[in-house]
C-alpha positions in Angstrom: 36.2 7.3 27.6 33.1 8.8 26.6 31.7 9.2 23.1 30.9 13.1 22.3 27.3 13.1 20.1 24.6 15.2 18.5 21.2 14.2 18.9 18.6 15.3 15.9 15.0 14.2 17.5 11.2 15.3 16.5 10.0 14.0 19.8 8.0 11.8 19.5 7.1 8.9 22.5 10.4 6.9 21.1 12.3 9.9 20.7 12.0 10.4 24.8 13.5 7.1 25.2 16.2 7.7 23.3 17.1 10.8 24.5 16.5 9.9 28.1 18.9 6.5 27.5 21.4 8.8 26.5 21.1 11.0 29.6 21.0 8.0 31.7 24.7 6.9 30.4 26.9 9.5 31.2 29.9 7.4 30.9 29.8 6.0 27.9 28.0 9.0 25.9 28.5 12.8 26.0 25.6 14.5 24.8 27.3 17.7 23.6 23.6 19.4 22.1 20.0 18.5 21.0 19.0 19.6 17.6 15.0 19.5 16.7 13.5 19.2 13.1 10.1 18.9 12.0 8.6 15.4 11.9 6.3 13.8 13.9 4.6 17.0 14.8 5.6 20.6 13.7 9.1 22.2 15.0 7.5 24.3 17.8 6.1 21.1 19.2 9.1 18.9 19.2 11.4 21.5 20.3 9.2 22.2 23.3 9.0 18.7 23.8 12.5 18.0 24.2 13.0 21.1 26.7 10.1 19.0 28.6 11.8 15.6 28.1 15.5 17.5 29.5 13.6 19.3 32.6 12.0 15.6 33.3 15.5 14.0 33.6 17.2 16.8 35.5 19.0 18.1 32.7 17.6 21.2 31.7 20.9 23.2 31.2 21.8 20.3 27.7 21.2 22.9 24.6 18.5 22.4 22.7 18.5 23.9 18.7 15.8 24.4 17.2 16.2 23.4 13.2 14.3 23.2 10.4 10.3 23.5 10.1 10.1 21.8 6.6 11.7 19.4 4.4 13.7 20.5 1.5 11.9 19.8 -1.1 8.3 18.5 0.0 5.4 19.9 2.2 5.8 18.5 5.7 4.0 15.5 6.5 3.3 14.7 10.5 2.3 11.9 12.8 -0.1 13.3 15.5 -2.2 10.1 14.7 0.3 7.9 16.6 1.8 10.9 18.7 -1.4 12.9 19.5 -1.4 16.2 19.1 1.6 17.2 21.2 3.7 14.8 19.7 4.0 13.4 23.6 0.8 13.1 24.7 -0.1 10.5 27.3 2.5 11.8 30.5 2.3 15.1 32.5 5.6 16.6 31.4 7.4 19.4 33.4 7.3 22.8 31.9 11.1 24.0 30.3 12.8 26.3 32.9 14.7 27.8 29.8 14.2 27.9 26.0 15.8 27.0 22.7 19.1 28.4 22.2 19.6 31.1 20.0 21.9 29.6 17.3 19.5 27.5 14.3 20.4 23.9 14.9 21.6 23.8 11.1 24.1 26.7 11.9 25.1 24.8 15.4 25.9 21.5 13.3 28.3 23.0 11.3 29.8 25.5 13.7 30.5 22.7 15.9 31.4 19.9 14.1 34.0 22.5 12.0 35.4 23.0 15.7 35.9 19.1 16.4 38.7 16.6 15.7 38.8 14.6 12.4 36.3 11.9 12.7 35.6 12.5 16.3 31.5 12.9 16.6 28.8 11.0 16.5 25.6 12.3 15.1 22.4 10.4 16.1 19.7 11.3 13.6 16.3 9.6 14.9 13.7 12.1 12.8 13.6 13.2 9.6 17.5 13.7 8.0 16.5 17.6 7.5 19.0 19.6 9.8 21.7 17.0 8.8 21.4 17.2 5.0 20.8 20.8 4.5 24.8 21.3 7.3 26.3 18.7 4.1 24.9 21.0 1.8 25.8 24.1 3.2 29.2 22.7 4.7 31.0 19.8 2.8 34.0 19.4 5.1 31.8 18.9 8.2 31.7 14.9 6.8 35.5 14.3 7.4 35.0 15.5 11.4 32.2 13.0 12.1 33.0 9.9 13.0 30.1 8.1 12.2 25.8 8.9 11.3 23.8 7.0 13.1 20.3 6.5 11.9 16.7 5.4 12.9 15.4 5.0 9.4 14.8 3.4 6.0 13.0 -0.6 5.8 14.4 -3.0 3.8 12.0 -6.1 4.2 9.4 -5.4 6.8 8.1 -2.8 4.3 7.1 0.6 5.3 5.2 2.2 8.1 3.8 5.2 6.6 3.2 3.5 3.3 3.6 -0.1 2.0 7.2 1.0 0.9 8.8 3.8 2.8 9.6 4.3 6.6 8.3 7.7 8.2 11.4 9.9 8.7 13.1 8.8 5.0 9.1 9.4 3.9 9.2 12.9 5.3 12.6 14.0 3.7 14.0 11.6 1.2 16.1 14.1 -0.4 17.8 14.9 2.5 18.3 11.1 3.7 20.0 11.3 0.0 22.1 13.6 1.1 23.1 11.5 4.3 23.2 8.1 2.2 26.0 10.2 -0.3 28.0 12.2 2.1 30.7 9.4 2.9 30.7 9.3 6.3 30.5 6.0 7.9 26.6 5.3 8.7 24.9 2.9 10.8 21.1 1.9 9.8 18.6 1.3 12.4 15.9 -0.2 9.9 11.9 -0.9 11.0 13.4 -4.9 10.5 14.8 -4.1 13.3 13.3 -1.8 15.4 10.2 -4.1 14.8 11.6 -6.6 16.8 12.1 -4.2 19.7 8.1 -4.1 20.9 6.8 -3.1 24.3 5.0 -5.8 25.0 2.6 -5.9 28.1 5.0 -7.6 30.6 7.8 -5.4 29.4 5.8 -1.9 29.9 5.0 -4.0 33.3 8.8 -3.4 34.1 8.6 0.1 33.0 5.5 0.7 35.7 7.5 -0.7 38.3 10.2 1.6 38.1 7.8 3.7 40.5 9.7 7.4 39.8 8.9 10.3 37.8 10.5 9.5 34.8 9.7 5.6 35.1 5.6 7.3 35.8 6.4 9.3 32.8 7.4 6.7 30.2 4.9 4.4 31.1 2.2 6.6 30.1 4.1 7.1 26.5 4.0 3.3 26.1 0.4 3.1 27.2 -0.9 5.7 24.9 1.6 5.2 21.6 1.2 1.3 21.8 -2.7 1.7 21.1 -2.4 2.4 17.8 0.5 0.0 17.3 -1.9 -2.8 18.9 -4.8 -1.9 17.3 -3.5 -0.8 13.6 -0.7 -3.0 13.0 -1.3 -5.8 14.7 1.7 -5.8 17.2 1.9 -6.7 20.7 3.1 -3.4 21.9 4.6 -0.1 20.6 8.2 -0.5 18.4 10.5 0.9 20.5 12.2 3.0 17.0 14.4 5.7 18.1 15.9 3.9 21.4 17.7 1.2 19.2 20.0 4.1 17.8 21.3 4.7 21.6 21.3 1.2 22.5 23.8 0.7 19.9 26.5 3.1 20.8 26.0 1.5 24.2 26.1 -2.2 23.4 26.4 -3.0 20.2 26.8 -6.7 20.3 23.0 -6.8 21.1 22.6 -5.9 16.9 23.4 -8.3 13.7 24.9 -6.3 11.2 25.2 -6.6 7.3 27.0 -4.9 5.0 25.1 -3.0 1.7 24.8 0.5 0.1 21.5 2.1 0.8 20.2 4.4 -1.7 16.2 6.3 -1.4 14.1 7.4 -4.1 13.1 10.7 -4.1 10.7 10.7 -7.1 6.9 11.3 -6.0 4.8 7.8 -6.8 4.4 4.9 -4.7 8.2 4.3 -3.9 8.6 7.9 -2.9 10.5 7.3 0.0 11.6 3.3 -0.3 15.2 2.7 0.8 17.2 -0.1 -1.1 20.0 -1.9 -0.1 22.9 -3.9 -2.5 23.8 -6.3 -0.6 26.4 -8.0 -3.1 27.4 -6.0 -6.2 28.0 -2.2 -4.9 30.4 -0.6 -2.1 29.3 -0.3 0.9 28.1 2.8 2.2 26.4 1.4 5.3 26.0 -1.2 8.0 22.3 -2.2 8.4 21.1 -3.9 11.5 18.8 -6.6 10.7 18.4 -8.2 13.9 19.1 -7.4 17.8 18.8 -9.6 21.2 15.2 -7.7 22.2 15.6 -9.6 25.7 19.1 -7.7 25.9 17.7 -4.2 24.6 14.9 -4.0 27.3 17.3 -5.3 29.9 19.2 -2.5 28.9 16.2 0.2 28.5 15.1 -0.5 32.1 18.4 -0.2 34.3 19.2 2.4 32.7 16.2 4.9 32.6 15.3 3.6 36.1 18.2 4.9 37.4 17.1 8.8 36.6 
């Protein structure tokens, strides 16, 4: 039995892999639409970059809504400095054969998540939690049909990525991730203490290369360009495969540790503007938080899958 899912992506090298693992599991996941949000570049950017990313895997007819440009509160802050200026540079993407749908991803959240059983779909949020928090805000009784958030976000102990304390896509919008943290639905936390053990290291890009089709060709180049500023900035031995972890997980989730706390964000402007805290002993849960995966497992994973599109 498939599981039916939303994507929200600002692709964004490890948004591709994400969204292309998804594609490349057609019977465990049922990618029922791809909504786009501001984030690592502007909204024009990563919307045409996922109609790229779709044509690429042979999927062009997947709808694609495009959502919101900006925060909710803040002026938008972007990433081109890891992304380049695309947001995807590195490969030579396909052009889109068709366009954005017509419907704002915001409006497409609610109207079909309204239309779907109690507790029945999954929402994969791996940008900024913008589309998402502003469809709670507009539609409360969305929450009771989803049956669980999954999120590439927030850092609990490797510290932050964008600044000592906050992670880039609860940076971006914290007062929508507050809107997530609150809304009750059951959420799952892909944290950078996590995702940091997920890195493409030379020999595993190596696997990547030998793939030897388009879309192997294709995500090759994203790992050679987006792990240079990884390498040479942060001191890792390849580019943090983020977004991809979020997938993985609905796919094989025995690969992750999981523990137990409620996660909060600030939303006050200072250095913790964007910091994520977890209780891990004396509040209610509100979230699982994966603190640890089988990396050997996840790349395993990454490869037979995406070399089979």
């Amino acid at each position: 039995m498939t599981r039916p899912i939303i994507l929200d992506t600002d692709p964004g090298h490890d948004d591709a892999f994400a969204l292309l693992l998804a594609l490349a599991s057609p019977e465990e996941i049922e990618l029922r639409g791809v909504t786009t949000v501001a984030g690592n570049v502007p909204l024009a950017k990563t919307t045409y970059n996922a109609l790229r990313l779709l044509e690429l895997a042979g999927a062009g007819d997947t709808p694609v809504y495009a959502g919101c440009a900006r925060p909710m509160v803040n002026a938008l802050v972007t990433a081109e400095y890891v992304h380049g200026e695309s947001g995807l540079d590195g490969p030579n993407l396909p052009e889109p054969t068709r366009g954005a749908a017509s419907a704002h991803a915001v409006d497409y959240l609610v109207d079909e998540l309204l239309a779907a059983d109690e507790r029945s779909t999954t929402v994969c949020l791996i940008g900024p939690m913008t589309n998402m928090g502003m469809a709670l805000v507009k539609e409360p009784a969305i929450a009771d049909r989803i049956a669980e958030i999954v999120i590439m976000g927030g850092s609990f102990r490797a510290g932050g990525n964008i600044t000592p304390a906050a992670e880039f896509n609860v940076f971006v919008d914290p007062h929508a991730a507050h809107v997530v943290f609150t809304s009750g639905v059951p959420l799952t936390i892909m944290s950078l203490d996590v995702t940091h053990q997920a890195q493409a290291t030379p020999d595993r890009v190596a696997r990547f290369r030998a793939i030897g089709t388009p879309v192997g060709d294709a995500l090759t180049a994203m790992l050679d360009f987006a792990g240079q500023y990884d390498i040479a900035r942060l001191g890792f031995s390849g580019y943090p495969m983020h977004d991809p972890t979020v997938i993985a997980y609905l796919l094989e989730p025995g690969m992750f540790t999981a523990h137990q706390a409620h996660v909060s964000v600030v939303t006050d402007s200072g250095p913790s503007h964007g910091l994520t805290i977890a209780n891990w002993s004396d509040a209610p849960p509100n979230a699982q938080v994966m603190m640890a995966l089988d990396a050997d497992r996840f790349f395993d994973l990454l490869v037979a899958r995406l070399g089979s599109l």
